[in-house]
Structure formats: structure tokens, C-alpha cells
VEXKOLNU-127980 format. One record per residue (C-alpha): residue number from 1; residue in three letters; z, x, y. Coordinates in nm, 2 decimals, always signed. Each point is the difference from the previous one (the first is absolute). Layout:
N
<pt seq="NUM" type="ala" c3="Z" c1="X" c2="Y"/>
...
% end
This chain:
100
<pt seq="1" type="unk" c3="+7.26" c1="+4.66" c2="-10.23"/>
<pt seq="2" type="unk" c3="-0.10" c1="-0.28" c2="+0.24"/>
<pt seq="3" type="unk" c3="+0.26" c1="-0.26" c2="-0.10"/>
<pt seq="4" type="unk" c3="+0.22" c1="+0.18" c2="-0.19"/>
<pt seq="5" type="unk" c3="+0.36" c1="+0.07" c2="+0.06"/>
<pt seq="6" type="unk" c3="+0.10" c1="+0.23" c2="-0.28"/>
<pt seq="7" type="unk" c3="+0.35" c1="-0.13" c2="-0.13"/>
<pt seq="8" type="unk" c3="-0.03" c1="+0.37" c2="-0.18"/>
<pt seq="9" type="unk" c3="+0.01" c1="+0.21" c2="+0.33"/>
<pt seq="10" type="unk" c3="+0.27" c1="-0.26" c2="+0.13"/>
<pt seq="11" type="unk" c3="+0.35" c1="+0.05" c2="-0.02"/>
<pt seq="12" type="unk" c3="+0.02" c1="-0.21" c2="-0.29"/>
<pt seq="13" type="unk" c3="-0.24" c1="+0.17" c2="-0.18"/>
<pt seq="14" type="unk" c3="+0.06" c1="+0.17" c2="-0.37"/>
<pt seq="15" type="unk" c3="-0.21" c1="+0.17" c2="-0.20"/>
<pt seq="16" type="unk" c3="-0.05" c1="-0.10" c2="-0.37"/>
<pt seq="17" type="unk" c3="+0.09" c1="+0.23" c2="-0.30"/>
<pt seq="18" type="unk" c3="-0.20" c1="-0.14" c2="-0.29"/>
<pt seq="19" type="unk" c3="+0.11" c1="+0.00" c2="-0.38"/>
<pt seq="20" type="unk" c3="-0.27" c1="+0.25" c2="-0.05"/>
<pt seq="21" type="unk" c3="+0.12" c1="+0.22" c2="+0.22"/>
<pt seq="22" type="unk" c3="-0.17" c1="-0.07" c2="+0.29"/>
<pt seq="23" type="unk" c3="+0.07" c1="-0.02" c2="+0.36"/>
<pt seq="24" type="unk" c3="-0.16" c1="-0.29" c2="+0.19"/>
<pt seq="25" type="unk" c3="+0.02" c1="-0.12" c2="+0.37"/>
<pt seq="26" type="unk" c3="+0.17" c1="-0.32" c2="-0.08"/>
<pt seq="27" type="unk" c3="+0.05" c1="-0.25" c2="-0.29"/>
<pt seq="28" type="unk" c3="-0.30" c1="-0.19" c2="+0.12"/>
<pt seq="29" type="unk" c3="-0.28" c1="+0.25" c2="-0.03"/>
<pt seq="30" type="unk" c3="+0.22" c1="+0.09" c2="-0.35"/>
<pt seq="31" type="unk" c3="-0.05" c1="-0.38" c2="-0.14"/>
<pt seq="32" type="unk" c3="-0.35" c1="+0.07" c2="+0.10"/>
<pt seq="33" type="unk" c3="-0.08" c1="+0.32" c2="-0.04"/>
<pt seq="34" type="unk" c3="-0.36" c1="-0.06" c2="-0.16"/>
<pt seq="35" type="unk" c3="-0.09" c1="-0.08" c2="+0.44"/>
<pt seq="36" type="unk" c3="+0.17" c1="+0.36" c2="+0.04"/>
<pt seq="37" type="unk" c3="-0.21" c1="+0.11" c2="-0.33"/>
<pt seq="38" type="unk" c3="-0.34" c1="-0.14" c2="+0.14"/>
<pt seq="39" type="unk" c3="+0.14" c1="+0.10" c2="+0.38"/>
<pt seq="40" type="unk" c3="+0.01" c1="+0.42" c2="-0.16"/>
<pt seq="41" type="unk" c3="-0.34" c1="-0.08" c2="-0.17"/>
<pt seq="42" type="unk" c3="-0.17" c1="-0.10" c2="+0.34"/>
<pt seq="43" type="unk" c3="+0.17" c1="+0.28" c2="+0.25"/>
<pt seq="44" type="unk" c3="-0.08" c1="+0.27" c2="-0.33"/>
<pt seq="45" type="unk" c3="+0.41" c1="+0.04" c2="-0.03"/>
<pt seq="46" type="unk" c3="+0.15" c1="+0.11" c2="-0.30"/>
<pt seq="47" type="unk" c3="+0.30" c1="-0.22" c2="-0.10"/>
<pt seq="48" type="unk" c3="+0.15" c1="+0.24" c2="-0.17"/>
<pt seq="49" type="unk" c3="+0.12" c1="+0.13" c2="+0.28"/>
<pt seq="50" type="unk" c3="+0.26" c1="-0.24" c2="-0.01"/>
<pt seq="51" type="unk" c3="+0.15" c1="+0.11" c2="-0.33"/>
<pt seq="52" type="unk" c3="+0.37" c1="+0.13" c2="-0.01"/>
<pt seq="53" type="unk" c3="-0.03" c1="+0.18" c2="-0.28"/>
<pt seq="54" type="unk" c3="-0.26" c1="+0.24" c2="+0.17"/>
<pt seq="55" type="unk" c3="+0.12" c1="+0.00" c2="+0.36"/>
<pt seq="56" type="unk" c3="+0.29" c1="-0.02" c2="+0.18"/>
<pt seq="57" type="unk" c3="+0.07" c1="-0.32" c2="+0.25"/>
<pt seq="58" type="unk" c3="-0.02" c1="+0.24" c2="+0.32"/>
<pt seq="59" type="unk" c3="-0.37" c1="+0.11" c2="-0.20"/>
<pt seq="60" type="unk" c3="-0.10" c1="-0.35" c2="-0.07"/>
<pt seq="61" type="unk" c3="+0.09" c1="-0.10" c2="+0.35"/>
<pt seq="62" type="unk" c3="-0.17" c1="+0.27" c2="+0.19"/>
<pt seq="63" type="unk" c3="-0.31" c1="-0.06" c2="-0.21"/>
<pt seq="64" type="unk" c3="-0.37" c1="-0.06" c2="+0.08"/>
<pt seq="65" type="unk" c3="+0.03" c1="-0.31" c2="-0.19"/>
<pt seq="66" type="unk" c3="+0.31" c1="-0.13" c2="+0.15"/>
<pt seq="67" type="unk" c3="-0.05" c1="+0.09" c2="+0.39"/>
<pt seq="68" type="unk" c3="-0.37" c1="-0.17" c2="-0.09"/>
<pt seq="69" type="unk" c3="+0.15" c1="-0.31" c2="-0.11"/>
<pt seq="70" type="unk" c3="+0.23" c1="-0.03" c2="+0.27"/>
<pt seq="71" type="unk" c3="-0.27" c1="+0.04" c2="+0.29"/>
<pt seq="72" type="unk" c3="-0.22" c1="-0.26" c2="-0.19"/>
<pt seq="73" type="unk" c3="+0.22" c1="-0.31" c2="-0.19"/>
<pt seq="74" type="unk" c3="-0.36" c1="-0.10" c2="-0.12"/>
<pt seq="75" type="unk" c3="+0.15" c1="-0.25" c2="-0.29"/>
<pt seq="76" type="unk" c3="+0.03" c1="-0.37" c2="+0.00"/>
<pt seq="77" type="unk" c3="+0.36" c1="+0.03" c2="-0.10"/>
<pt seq="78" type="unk" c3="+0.06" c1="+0.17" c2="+0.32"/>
<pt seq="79" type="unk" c3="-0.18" c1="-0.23" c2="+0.22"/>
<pt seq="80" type="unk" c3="+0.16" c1="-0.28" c2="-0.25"/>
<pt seq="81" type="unk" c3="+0.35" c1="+0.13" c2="+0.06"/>
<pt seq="82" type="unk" c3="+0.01" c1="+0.19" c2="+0.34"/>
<pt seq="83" type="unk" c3="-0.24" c1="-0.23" c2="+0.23"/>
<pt seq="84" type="unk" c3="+0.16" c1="-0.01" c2="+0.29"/>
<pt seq="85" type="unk" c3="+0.09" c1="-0.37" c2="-0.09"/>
<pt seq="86" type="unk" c3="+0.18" c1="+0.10" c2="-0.26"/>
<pt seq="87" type="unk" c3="+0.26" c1="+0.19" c2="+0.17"/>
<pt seq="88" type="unk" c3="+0.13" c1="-0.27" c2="+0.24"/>
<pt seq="89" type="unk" c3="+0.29" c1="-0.18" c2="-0.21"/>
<pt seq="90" type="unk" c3="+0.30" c1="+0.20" c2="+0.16"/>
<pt seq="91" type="unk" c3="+0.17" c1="-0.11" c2="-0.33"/>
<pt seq="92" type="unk" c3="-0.24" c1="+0.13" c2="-0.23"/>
<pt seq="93" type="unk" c3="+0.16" c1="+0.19" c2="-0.29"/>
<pt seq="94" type="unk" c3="-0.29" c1="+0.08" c2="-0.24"/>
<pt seq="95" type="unk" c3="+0.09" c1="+0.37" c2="+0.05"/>
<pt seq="96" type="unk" c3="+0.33" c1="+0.00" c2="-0.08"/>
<pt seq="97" type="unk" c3="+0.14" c1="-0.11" c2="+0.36"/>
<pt seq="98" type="unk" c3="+0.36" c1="-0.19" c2="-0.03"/>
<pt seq="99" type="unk" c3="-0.12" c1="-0.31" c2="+0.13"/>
<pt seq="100" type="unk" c3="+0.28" c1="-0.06" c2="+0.32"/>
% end
């Protein structure tokens, strides 16, 4: 996590339901989800463990696979999206923030 300051664990963070019935850290790793897909092959997660239709949220949140990909953020959209670079613009409204 060495450069990373996860917009998800922020205030502003959301979590993403998918179409599929999903439920995703964030829109980002969503639009990308084949990094989270290769991310579950590499760590030997199932990403099933996301799916709504088998689990409940509390489940899919308190889940080997999701506490996993929280301690590790090992994507290039997260390093693309949450570099600590990327979270200086005060005015930044990518997550739904009202811009002020």
C-alpha cells in the first residue's frame, strides 16, 4: 500500500453494487474488474465471494476475499486512482462530492 491513499476507506468512499449483483469496493475496480479478476487469481481468492445473490453485504464485507483486498490494493486502478497524488484537488468530485 506504499503510495496509496484508498478514496474507498476515506469518508468519501462507496462501495459499488454491480448489475450482476455484485458488490464492489468502488466504481473503479467495478469498470475494471478483470485487475480485481486477475488480483483473486494471484492471492487464490474466490470472487464469488462478492456475489449478492449468495451472501449477504455484512458476509461479503467480513470476507476472506474482501478484508484481503483491503490490506493489499495490489491493482493498477488503485494505484491509478488512489496514488497519493491523486487525492490532493480539495475540489475533486469524482466520487460523488458536491463540488463547493
Amino acid at each position: 500500500m506504499i503510495g496509496i491513499s484508498p478514496k474507498c476507506l476515506q469518508k468519501q468512499g462507496k462501495d459499488f453494487l454491480s448489475t450482476t449483483g455484485k458488490l464492489y469496493p468502488c466504481c473503479w475496480i467495478y469498470s475494471r474488474r478483470h485487475e480485481l479478476e486477475d488480483w483473486a487469481k494471484r492471492y487464490n481468492k474466490n470472487i464469488e465471494d462478492l456475489d449478492l445473490a449468495k451472501y449477504t453485504v455484512r458476509q461479503v464485507k467480513s470476507s476472506d476475499f474482501w478484508k484481503s483486498f483491503f490490506k493489499s490494493f495490489d491493482t493498477d486502478v488503485c494505484r491509478q486512482e488512489c496514488s497519493k497524488n491523486s487525492w490532493t484537488n480539495k475540489r475533486n468530485n469524482k466520487r460523488g462530492n458536491d463540488i463547493v
